[in-house]
Structures are given as C-alpha cells and as structure tokens.
C-alpha positions as CSV (number, residue, x, y, z in Angstrom):
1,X,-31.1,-5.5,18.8
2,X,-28.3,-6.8,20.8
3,X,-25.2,-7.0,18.5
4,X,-23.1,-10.7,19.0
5,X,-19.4,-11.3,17.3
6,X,-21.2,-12.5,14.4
7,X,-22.9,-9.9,13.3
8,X,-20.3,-7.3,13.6
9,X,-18.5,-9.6,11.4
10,X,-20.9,-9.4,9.0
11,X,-20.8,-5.5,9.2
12,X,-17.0,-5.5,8.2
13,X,-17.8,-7.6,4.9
14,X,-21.0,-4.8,4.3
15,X,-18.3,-2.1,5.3
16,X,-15.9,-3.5,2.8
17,X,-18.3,-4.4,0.2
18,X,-19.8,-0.7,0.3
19,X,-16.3,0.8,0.2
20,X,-15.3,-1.2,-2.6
21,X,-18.4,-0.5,-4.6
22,X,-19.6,-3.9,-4.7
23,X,-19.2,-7.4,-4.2
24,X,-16.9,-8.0,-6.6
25,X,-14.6,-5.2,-6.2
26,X,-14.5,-6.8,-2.7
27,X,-13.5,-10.3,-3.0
28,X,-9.4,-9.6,-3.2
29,X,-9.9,-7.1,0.0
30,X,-11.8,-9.9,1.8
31,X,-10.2,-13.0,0.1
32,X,-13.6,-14.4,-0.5
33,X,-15.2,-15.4,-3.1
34,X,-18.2,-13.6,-4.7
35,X,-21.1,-16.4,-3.5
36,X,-19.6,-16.1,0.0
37,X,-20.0,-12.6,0.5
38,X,-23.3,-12.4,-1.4
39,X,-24.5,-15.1,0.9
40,X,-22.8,-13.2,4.1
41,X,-24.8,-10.1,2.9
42,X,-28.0,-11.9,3.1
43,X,-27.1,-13.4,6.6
44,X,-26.6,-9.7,8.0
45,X,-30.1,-8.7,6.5
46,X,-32.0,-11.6,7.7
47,X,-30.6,-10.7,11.6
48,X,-30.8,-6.9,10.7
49,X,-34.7,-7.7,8.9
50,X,-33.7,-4.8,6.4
51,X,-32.9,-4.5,3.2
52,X,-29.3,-3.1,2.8
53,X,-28.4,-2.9,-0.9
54,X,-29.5,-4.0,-4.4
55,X,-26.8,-6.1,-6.4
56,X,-27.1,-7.8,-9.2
57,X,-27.0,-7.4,-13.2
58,X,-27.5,-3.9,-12.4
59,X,-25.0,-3.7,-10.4
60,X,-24.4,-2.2,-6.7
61,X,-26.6,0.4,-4.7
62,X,-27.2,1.4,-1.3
63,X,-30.9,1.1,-0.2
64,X,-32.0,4.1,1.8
65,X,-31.7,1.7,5.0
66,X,-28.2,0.5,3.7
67,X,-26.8,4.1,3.9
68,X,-27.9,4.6,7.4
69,X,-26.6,1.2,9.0
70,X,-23.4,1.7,7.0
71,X,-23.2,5.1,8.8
72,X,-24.0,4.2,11.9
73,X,-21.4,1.2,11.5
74,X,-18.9,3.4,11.2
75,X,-19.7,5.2,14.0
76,X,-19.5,2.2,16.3
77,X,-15.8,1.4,14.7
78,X,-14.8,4.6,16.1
79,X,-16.1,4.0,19.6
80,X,-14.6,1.0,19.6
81,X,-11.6,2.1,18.7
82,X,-11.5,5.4,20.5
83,X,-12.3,3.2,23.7
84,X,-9.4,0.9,22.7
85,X,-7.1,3.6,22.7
86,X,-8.0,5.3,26.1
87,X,-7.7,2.0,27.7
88,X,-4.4,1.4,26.5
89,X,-3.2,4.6,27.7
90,X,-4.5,3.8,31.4
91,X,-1.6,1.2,31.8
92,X,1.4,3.0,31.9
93,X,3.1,0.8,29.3
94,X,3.4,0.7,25.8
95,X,0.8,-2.2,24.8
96,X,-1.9,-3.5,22.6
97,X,-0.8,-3.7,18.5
98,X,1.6,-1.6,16.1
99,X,-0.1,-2.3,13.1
100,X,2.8,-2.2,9.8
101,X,1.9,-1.9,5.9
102,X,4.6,-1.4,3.6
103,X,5.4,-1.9,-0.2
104,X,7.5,-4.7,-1.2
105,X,11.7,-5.1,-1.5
106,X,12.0,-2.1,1.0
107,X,14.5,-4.5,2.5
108,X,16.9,-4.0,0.2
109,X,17.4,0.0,0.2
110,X,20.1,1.2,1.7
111,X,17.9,4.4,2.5
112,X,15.2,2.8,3.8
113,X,15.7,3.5,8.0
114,X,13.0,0.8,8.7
115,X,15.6,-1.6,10.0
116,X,16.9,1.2,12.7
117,X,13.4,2.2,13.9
118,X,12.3,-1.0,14.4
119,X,15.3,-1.9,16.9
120,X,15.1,1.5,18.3
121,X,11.3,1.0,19.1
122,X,12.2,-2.6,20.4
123,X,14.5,-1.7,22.9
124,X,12.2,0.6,24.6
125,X,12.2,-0.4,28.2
126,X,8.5,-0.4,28.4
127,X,7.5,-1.9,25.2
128,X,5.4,-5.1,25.9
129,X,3.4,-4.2,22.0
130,X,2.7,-6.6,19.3
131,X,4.2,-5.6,16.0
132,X,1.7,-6.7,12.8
133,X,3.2,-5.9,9.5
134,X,1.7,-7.1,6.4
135,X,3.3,-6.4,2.5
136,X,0.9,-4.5,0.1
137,X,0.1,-2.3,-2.4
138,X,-0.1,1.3,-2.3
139,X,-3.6,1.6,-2.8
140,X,-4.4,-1.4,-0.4
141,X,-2.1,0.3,2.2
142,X,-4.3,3.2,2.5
143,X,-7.7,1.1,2.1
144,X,-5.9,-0.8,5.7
145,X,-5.6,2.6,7.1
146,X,-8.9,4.2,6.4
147,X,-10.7,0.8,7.7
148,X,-8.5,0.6,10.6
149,X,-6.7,-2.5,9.8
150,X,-3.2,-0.3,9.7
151,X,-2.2,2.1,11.9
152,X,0.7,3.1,9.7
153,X,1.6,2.6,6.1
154,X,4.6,3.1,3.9
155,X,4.6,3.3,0.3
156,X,4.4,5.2,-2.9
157,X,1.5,7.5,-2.8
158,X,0.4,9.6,-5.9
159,X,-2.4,11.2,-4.7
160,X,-3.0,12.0,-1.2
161,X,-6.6,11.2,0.5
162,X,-7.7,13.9,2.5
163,X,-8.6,11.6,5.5
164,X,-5.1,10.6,6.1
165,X,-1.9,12.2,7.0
166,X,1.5,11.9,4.8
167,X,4.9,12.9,5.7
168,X,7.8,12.3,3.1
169,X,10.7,9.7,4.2
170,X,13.5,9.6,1.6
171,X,13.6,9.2,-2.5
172,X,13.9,5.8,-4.4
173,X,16.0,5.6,-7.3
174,X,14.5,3.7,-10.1
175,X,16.9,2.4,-13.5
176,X,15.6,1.3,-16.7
177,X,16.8,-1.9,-17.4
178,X,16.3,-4.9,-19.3
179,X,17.9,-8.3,-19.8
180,X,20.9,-8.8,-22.1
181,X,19.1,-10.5,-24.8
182,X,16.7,-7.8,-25.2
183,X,17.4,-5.5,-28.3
184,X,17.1,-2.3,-25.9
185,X,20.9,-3.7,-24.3
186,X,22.7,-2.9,-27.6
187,X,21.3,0.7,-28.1
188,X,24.5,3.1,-26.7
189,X,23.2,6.7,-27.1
190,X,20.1,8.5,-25.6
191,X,18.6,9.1,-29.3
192,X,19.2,4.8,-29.7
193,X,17.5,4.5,-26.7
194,X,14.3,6.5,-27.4
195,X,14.0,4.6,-30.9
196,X,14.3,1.5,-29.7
197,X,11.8,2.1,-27.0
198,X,9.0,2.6,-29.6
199,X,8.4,-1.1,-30.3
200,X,10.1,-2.5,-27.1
201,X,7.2,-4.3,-25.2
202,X,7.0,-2.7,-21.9
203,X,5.8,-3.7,-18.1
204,X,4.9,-1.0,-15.6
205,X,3.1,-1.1,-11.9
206,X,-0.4,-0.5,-12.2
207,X,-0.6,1.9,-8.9
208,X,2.3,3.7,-10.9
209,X,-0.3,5.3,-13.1
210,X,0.7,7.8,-15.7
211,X,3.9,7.8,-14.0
212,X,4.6,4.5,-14.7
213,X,4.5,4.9,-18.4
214,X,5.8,8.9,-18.9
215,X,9.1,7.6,-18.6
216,X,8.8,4.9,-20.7
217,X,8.8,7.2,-23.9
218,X,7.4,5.4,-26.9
219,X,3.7,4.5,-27.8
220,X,2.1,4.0,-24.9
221,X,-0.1,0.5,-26.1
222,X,2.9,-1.0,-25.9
223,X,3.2,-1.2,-22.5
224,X,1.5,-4.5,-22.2
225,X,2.1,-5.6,-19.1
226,X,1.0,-4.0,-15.7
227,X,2.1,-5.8,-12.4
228,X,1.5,-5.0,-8.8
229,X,4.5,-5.9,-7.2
230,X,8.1,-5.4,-8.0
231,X,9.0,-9.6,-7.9
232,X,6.3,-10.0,-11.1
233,X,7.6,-7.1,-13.3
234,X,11.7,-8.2,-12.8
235,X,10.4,-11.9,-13.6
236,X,9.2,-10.8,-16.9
237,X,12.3,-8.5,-17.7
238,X,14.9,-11.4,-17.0
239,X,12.9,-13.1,-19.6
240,X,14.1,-10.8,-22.0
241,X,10.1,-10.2,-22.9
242,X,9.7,-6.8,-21.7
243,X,11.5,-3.6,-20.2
244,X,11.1,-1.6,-17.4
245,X,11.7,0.7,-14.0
246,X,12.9,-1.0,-11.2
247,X,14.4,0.3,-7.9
248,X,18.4,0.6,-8.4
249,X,19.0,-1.3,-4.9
250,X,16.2,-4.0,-6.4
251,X,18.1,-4.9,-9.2
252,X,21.9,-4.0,-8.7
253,X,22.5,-8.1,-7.7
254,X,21.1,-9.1,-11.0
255,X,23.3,-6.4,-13.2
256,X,26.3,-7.1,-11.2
257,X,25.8,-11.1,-12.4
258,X,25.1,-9.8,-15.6
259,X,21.2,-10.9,-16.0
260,X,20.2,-7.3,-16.4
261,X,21.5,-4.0,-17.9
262,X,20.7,-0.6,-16.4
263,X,20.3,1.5,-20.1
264,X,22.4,4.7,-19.2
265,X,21.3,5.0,-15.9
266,X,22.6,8.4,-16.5
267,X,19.7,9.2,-18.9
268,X,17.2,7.0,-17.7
269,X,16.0,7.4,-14.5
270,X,13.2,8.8,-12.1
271,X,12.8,9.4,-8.7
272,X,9.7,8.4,-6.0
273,X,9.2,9.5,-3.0
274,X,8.5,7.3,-0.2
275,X,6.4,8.4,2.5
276,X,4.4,7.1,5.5
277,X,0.7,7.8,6.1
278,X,-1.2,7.5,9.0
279,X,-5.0,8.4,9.8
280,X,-6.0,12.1,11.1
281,X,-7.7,12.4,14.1
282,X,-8.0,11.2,17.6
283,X,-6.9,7.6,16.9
284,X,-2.9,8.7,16.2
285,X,-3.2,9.6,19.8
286,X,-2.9,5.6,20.3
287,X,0.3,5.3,22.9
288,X,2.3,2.6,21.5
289,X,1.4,4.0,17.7
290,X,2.6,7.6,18.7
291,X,5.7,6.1,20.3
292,X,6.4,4.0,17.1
293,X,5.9,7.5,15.3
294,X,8.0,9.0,17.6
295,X,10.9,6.8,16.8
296,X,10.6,6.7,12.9
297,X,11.0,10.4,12.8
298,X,13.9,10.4,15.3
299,X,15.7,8.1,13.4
300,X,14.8,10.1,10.0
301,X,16.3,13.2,11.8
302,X,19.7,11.3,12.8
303,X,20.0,10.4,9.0
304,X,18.9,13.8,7.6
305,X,16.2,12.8,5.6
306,X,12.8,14.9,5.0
307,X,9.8,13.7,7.4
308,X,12.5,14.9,10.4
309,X,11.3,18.5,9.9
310,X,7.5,17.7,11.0
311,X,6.3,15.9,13.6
C-alpha cells in the first residue's frame, strides 16, 4: 500500500502505544484520551486490513502481525531520519531543528552552563537552525530521545538505557528543608533531626526512586506524597504539610525571606548528577546536533566541569 500523512500518523500513536505497553500507559505521552487512541488504533487496522494487537480487560498484546508492522515501522523512522540527516549535511550550513529536553528550574543553577552554550551556539556564523526545547521529566526525556522527538536531553538519570549515550555535566546540591511552622524547624542537632523525621510526612520525586526516600531517614510510608516536578513538591513544603529535598539554588530565595529552613544543610544533604543523553548511532552525526554538542562540551571544558574529558 501506498503510505499518506495519515497513516504514518497513525503508526506514531501504534509506536507509542506499543512502547508504553498499552493504551493507557499512553494517553499522558500522546495527550489523548484513551477512546481516541483506541479509536485511532482501529483506523490504522481498517487501512492496514490487519489485526495489530488485542486490548481490552485483558489487557495489551501484540498480534503476530502487530510485531512485524511495529518493526518494520521502526525501520522506516530510521530511513527517514537517516535521509533527513544526509540532506542536511549537503547544504553547507547549520540547519533543520536542535531538538532540547531538560528537567525543570535548571534556570536557576548557577552551575548549570546551559545559558553560555546556548549564546555560544547562537552566534555561530552559519547557524540558520531552529531551537525546540520542551521541559520534562527524566523518564519522558529519554522516551523523546529513543522516539526521536529529542535529539538531546538533560536531566537526572538513575539508570542508563543502553540505546542511548550519557556524559556527566556538573553535580546539583539538594537541602532538606521545610517551612518554619513545621515541627522539623525547631529540631537543632543531627540526632533531633532523625527523630523528628520518623513521623514527619514526607514528599519526594517519583523518578527519584529509592533515592528519593534513602535520605529521608524514617519510615518509609510516611513519605506520602510523590511529585514530578520540583514547583509541586516546594508548594506542599511552604504549606508546612510535608518535608523534603530540594535543589539549594531552587530554594535559597525562599530561606533568605524566611518561608523555608534548610535543616543543617551541613548534615542533610545529597548530591545528583546531571548529565546529558543523546541517542547512539548514526543519527548523532546530524550537523547542527553535533555542532550543538560541540559547543556544550567546549563550554563544559572552559568551566572545568566533567563531560569536558569525553567527546
């Protein structure tokens, strides 16, 4: 069959519905709601005349045909991207898209060089790109890159996928703190600290994982709260409801005004590493990409951080 826009539409929403492992795993991904991608589903099958997966009460599964279009889909995303990428380097100039995706509050670090790569890369001569950058989650930053929809991501990453490439940036600084009225503000000593902790209701970031709670101390079932961005978990510790990390730089505004305490930062602190990650393989030849690339690791070299000692 002859393949028109709308059907390789459809074949992203079967690409991200297969990835997520179903269709309601999908909806955030694809900002849909479950009856429009079910119905979107049976759109592609009616053109295709196959029958791609079973969902329902059971639950999701490839059919035996739905495994071979959905490999044979990726396959044409590569083509078309690995003939994207050879045109673009036929013209001489840096062009087509820098696709971005970064964690939130970045801004605010002092350590982050974001700021200075992104004027370095702008006053290239022969830069006539399109910069697309889009905020998300660690987890959603490296779903972007495997389905091409980043070409690079910067975040916290616990655990690294094999199909992508990571190089260390620089180390956040996160403080436990929590708002004045909480009873964790009048504990002084480390030992205080600990025992107060035990009954303290906590928050934590959900792609944190056991990380996000070690620190903590305490029983862990009273962390009762998990958040996905920094902005939600510092709106329920100025409420004076809960305790938690939060990047030094993030909060130092709201202790200097006296809405939050850092609890002997001295004692109570970990560290993160921030890194960026970017697909393996031919596609990181992309020009414009590789020149972006180029200049976040020059700029990491001037300031003496980490990722300046591979390229």
């Amino acid at each position: 069959m002859q393949l028109s826009d709308i059907e390789l539409r459809l074949l992203d929403v079967f690409i991200a519905v297969v990835e997520s492992q179903g269709i309601a795993n999908a909806q955030t991904l694809l900002n849909r709601d479950a009856s429009t991608i079910s119905r979107q589903l049976r759109q592609l099958e009616e053109r295709l005349e196959l029958r791609l997966c079973e969902r329902g009460r059971s639950g999701f599964q490839l059919t035996p045909d739905g495994e071979k279009v959905f490999r044979s889909t990726l396959e044409l995303k590569q083509a078309v991207h690995a003939f994207e990428d050879r045109t673009e380097s036929l013209k001489g100039h840096l062009s087509g898209e820098v696709r971005l995706a970064i964690i939130d509050n970045l801004i605010t670090d002092p350590n982050c060089p974001l700021r200075a790569v992104l004027a370095r890369y702008g006053a290239r001569s022969d830069n006539k790109t399109h910069l697309h950058m889009e905020i998300m989650s660690p987890p959603r930053i490296e779903h972007a890159l495997l389905d091409h929809q980043a070409d690079l991501g910067i975040g916290i990453f616990l655990t690294h996928l094999p199909e992508l490439h990571y190089e260390p940036m620089y180390e956040e600084t996160d403080w436990l703190v929590c708002a004045p009225s909480n009873p964790l503000a009048e504990a002084e000593t480390p030992e205080q600290i600990r025992s107060k902790l035990q009954s303290c209701a906590k928050v934590a970031r959900n792609f944190l994982g056991a990380k996000g709670t070690r620190h903590l101390g305490g029983d862990p079932s009273n962390v009762t709260a998990w958040v996905a961005n920094l902005e939600a978990e510092a709106l329920l510790i100025l409420a004076g409801t809960h305790v938690g990390f939060l990047p030094n730089h993030y909060v130092r505004n709201w202790i200097e005004s006296g809405q939050m305490v850092a609890v002997r930062p001295d004692h109570f602190h970990r560290k993160s590493v921030i890194e960026v990650a970017f697909r393996r393989g031919r596609e990181t030849q992309k020009p414009a990409v590789n020149a972006f690339r180029e200049d976040l690791f020059a700029t990491l070299e001037l300031c003496g951080k980490p990722a300046s000692r591979v390229r």
